[in-house]
C-alpha positions as MATLAB code, in Angstrom:
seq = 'XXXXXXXXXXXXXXXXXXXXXXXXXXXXXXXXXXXXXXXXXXXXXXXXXXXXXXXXXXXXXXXXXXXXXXXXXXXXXXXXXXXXXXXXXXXXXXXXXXXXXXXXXXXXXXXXXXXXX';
ca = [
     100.014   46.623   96.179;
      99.960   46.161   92.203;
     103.045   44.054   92.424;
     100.985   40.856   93.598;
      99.338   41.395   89.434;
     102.283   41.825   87.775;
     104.031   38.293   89.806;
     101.068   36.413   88.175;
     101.232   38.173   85.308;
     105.051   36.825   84.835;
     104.125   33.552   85.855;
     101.395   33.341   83.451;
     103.985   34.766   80.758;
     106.705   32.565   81.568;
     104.398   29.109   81.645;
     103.191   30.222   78.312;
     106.559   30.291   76.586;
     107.590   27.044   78.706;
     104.311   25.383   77.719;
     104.767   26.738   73.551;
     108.453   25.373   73.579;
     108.002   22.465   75.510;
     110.125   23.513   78.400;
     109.993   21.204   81.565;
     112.725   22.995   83.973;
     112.941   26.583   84.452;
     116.038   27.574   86.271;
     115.950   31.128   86.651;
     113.796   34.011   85.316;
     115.327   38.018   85.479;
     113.830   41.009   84.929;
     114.599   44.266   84.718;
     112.295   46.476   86.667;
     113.517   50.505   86.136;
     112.613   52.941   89.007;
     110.767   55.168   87.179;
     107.646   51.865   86.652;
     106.401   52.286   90.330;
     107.249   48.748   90.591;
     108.827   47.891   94.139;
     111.278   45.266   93.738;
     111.241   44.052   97.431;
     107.552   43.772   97.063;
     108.293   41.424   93.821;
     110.974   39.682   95.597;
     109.090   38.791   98.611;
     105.399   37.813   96.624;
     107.467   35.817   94.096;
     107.621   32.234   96.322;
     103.835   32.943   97.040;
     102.168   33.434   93.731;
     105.042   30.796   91.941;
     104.302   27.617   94.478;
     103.095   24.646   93.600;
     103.782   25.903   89.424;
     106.669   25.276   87.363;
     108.554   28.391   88.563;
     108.540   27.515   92.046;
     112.274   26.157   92.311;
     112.966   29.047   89.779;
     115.128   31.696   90.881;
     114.065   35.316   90.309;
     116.814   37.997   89.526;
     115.614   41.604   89.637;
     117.907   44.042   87.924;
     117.276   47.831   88.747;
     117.572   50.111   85.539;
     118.203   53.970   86.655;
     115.994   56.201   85.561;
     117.789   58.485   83.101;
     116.445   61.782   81.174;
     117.689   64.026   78.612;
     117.216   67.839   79.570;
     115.213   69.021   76.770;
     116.957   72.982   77.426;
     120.782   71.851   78.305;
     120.427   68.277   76.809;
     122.776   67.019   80.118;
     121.731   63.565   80.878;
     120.961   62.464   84.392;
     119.423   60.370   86.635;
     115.666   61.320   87.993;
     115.433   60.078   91.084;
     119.009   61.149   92.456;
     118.028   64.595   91.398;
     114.063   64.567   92.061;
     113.456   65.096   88.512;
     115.368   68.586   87.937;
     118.401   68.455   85.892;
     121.137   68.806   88.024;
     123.144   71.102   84.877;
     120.650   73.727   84.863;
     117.259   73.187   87.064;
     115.059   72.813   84.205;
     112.275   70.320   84.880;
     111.988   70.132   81.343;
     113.017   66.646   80.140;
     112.823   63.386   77.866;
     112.624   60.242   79.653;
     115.599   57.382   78.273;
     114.910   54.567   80.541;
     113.687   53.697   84.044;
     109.683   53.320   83.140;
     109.862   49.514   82.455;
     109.157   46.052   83.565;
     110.518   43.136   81.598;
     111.619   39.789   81.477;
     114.854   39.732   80.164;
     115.819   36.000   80.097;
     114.262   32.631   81.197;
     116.900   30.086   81.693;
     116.381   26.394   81.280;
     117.573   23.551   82.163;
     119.918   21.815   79.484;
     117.000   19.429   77.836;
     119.244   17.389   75.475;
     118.866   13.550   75.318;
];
């Protein structure tokens, strides 16, 4: 189970930016976690509150969006979506194809807490 590194390594990215801009109150982190990274987002979801407690992100909630995994057939150029179609394109069964999106894992936002005096 990988996911367990890549929880601490968010935490440890996300107290680094709170800690460089002074940020006392993280609200809510999201990420977008494509199904192509062999990244389980249940797995996330459920280690989250255990890696996170007792730091700053441990009132923080964590948003997981999904991003499809989507190729461009390199012989028909139809685009479509990987998984659904276990990686032949469903236009003309090539296996031959250019990955768009899907293979990532990022944090998209960090939301604070309004910090004004």
């Amino acid at each position: 189970m990988h996911e367990i590194g890549i929880v601490r390594q968010l935490l440890r990215t996300v107290t680094d930016f709170a800690a460089e801009n002074g940020v006392q109150d993280i609200r809510e982190v999201v990420v977008d976690c494509g199904e192509l990274s062999l990244v389980i987002p249940e797995y996330v979801e459920e280690l989250y509150p255990v890696v996170v407690k007792g730091s700053l992100l441990e009132n923080a909630k964590l948003t997981i969006h999904v991003v499809p995994g989507l190729a461009e057939c390199e012989d028909c150029d139809e685009i479509f979506n990987v998984v659904e179609h276990k990686g032949y394109c469903p236009n003309c069964g090539s296996f031959n194809k250019t990955v768009l999106s899907g293979q990532e894992f990022t944090i998209r936002e960090i939301c604070v807490a309004d910090q004004r005096p």
